[in-house]
N, C-alpha and C positions, 0 to 999 in steps of 0.2 A: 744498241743501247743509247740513250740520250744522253745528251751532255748534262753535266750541274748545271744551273741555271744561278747566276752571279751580277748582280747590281752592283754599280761602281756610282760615289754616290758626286762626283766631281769630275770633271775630263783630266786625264790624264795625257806623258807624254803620249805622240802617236805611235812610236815605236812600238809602246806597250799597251796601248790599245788593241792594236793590230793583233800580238799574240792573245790576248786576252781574248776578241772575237771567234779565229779560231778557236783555241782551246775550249771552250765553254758557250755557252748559250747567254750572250753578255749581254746587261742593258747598259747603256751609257747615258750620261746626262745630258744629252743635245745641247740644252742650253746653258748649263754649269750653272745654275742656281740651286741658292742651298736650300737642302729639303728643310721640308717640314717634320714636325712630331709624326704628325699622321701620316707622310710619306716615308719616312723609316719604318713606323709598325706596320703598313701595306708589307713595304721588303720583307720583311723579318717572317711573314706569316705566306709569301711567295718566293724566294729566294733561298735555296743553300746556301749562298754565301754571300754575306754583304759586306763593302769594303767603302768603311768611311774614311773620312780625311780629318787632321786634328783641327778643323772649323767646325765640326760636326759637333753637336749637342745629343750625347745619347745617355739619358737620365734612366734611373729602376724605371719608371713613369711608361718610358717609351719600351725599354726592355724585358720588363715585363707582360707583354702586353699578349694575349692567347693565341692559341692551333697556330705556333711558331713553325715556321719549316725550317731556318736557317738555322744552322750549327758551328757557323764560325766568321768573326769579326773582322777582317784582314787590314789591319789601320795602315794606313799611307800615312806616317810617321811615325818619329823615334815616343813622343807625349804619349801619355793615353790617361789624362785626366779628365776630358771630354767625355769618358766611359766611365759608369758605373762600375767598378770592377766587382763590387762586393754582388751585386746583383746580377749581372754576368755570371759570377763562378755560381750564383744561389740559382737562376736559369739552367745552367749545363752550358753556355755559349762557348765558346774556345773564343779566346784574343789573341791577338799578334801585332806586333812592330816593326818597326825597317831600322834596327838600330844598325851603327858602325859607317854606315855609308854617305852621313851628310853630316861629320867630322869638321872633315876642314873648310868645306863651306861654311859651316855655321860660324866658326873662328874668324874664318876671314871676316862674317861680317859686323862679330863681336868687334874687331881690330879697325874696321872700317868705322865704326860708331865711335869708338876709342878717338881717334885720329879727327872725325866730326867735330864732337867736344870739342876736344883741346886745341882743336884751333879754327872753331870757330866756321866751319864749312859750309852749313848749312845757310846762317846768318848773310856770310858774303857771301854765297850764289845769289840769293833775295834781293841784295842790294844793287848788286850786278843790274837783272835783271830786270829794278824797278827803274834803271839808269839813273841810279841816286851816287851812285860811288863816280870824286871828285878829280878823283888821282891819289898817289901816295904820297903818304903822310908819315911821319916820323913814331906820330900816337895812334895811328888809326889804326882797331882790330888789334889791338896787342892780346896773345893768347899765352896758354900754357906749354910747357914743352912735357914731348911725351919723352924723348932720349934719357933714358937716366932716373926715371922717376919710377913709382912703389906703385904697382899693381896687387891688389888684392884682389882672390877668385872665391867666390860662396859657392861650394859643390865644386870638386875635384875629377872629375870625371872624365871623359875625352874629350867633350868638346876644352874642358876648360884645361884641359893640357895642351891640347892643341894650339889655344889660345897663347896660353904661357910660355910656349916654344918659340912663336910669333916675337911676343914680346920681348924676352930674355936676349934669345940668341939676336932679333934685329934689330932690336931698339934697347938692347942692353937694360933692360928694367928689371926692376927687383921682383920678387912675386913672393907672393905670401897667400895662405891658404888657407880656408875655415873647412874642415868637414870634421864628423862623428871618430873616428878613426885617422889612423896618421897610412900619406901615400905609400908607393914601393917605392924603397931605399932606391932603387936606380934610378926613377924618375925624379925624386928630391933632386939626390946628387947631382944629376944633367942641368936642374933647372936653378939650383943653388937657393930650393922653395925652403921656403920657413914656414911650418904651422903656427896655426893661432887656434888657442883649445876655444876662445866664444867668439862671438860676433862684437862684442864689445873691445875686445882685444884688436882685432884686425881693425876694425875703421875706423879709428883714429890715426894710425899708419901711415894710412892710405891716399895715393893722390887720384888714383884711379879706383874703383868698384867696381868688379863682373861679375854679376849672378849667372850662372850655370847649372841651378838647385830644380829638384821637378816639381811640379805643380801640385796639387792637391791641398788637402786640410791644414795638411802637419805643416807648410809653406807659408799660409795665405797671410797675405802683410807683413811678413818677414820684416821686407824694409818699410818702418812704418813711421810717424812723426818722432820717435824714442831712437830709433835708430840712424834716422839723418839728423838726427841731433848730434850724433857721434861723430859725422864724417867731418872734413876740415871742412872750412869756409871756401877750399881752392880747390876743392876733388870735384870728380864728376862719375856718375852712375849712370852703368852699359847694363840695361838688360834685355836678353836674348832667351832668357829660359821662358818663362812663361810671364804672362799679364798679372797673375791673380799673386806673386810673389810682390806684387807693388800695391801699395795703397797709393791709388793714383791722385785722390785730395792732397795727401799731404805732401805728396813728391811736387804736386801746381805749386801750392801755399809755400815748399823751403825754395823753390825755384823763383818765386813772382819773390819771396823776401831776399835771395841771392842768399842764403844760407849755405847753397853750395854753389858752386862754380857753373853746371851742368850736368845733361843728362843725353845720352843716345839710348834712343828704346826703337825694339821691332816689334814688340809682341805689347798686348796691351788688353786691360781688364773688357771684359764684355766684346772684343773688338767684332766684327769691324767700325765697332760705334764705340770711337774715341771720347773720352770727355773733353769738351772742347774745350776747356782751359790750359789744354796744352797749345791748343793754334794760336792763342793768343803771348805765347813766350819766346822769345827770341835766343834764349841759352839753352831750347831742347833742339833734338836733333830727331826727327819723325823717319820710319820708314817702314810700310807694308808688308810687315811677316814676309822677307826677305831672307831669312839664314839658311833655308836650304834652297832658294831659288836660281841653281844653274841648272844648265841642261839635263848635263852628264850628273849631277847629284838629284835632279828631279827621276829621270831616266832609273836610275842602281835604284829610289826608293820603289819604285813597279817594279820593279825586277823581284825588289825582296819579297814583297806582297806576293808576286806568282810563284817563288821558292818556295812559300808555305800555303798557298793552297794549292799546291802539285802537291806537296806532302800529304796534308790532310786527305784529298781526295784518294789517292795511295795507300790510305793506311799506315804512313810512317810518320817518324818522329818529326814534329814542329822544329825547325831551327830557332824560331823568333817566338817564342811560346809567351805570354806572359801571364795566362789564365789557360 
């Protein structure tokens, strides 16, 4: 009996390449360039199973598209707004995720960007480096203190517990929360979180922002010129959830006017094609879609991906279902 036959549409760790090969009848992307339209609908109409990555653009357009062979999506990430979901489920396509296992990664580097901002990291490596920096100065690089001060999280989720755990218990920060609904009474109480029922409420607060909220329509421009309008003139905005949750003009324009203090971003509208008005500011903190890039948390997210297509192939229940 022949194996499935499964496109991976990015290199993966080798650990999990390697089971992948065997198990299945695998292509892999030699040179890890991102496909095109017309190289996803190739897959789709030769492949059982195609396993994109959340760089991956898959519109109705491409989903769509006839004499489909493959039956199920296997995303290498927790996101899946890169997917048409509504036209997926209107196709029959099965989708999946790799939630729960790039957690603390992702916090750390929520906390890591945190920590950028507030004092200033980013700015003096640069200066270091251009060997412009004099010696020490009494005034020079004076930043914000992160010990002690009001983290606010947009979407209460794991990573942004994660986050808040970080913060709370090791830097003694306050935390305060925006979602639809209020958390579990247990994780409030650990974290001594306070709700905020709007977005209006919370960033004014706030010395710090973390968006941890997911992608899509119901997001897009969240934080937008109205709402950094709200934040102090000393706060600075971490985001790590997705690009399309930032209007990235007007976060250039409150940063080039210093309307906020700063900003650390991994994730970023259209990427990998930044708008370059961020290179030219010196109070952001840049860093290439880095939240789940360690080994062992790149590693657990292949693994999840081959947990549910052993399922599907099998005839059992999806663990990571999400269509």
């Amino acid at each position: 009996m022949s194996k499935p036959k499964v496109l991976i549409s990015r290199r993966w760790p080798a650990s999990v390449e390697a089971k992948l090969l065997d198990l299945y009848d695998t292509t892999l992307n030699q040179d890890d360039h991102p496909l095109s339209a017309d190289e996803f609908k190739s897959a789709l109409q030769n492949y059982d199973a195609v396993c994109p990555s959340v760089c991956d653009s898959l519109p109705a357009e491409v989903l769509n598209v006839g004499n489909k062979r493959c039956k199920i999506l296997g995303n290498f990430g927790v996101g899946f707004n890169h997917i048409d979901i509504n036209a997926a489920r209107q196709q029959g396509l099965i989708v999946t995720n790799t939630p729960g296992v790039l957690t603390q990664s992702t916090a750390d580097i929520a906390m890591t960007l945190l920590l950028m901002s507030a004092r200033r990291g980013a700015e003096g490596d640069r200066l270091v480096r251009a060997g412009q920096w004099t010696g020490w100065c009494p005034t020079h690089m004076m930043s914000s203190d992160v010990t002690g001060a009001t983290l606010g999280l947009i979407g209460f989720g794991r990573i942004a517990q994660a986050m808040a755990r970080k913060a709370h218990h090791g830097f003694g920060m306050k935390i305060l929360y925006f979602k639809p609904s209020p958390a579990d009474q247990a994780i409030v109480d650990e974290l001594q979180a306070v709700r905020c029922e709007t977005l209006e409420e919370l960033l004014p607060q706030c010395d710090y922002v973390s968006l941890h909220c997911p992608g899509g329509n119901d997001t897009r421009h969240l934080i937008n010129e109205n709402s950094l309008r709200l934040m102090k003139p000393s706060a600075h905005l971490i985001n790590t959830a997705r690009g399309d949750v930032v209007d990235s003009k007007a976060l250039i324009n409150t940063l080039r006017e210093k309307r906020i203090a700063g900003a650390g971003l991994d994730v970023y509208e259209g990427e990998p094609n930044i708008d370059p008005g961020f290179l030219t500011l010196d109070n952001v903190s840049l860093l290439p879609h880095l939240g789940s890039a360690t080994i062992a948390t790149r590693t657990a997210m292949g693994e999840k991906v081959l947990e549910n297509l052993a399922a599907f192939f099998n005839g059992q229940a999806l663990p990571d279902r999400v269509v």
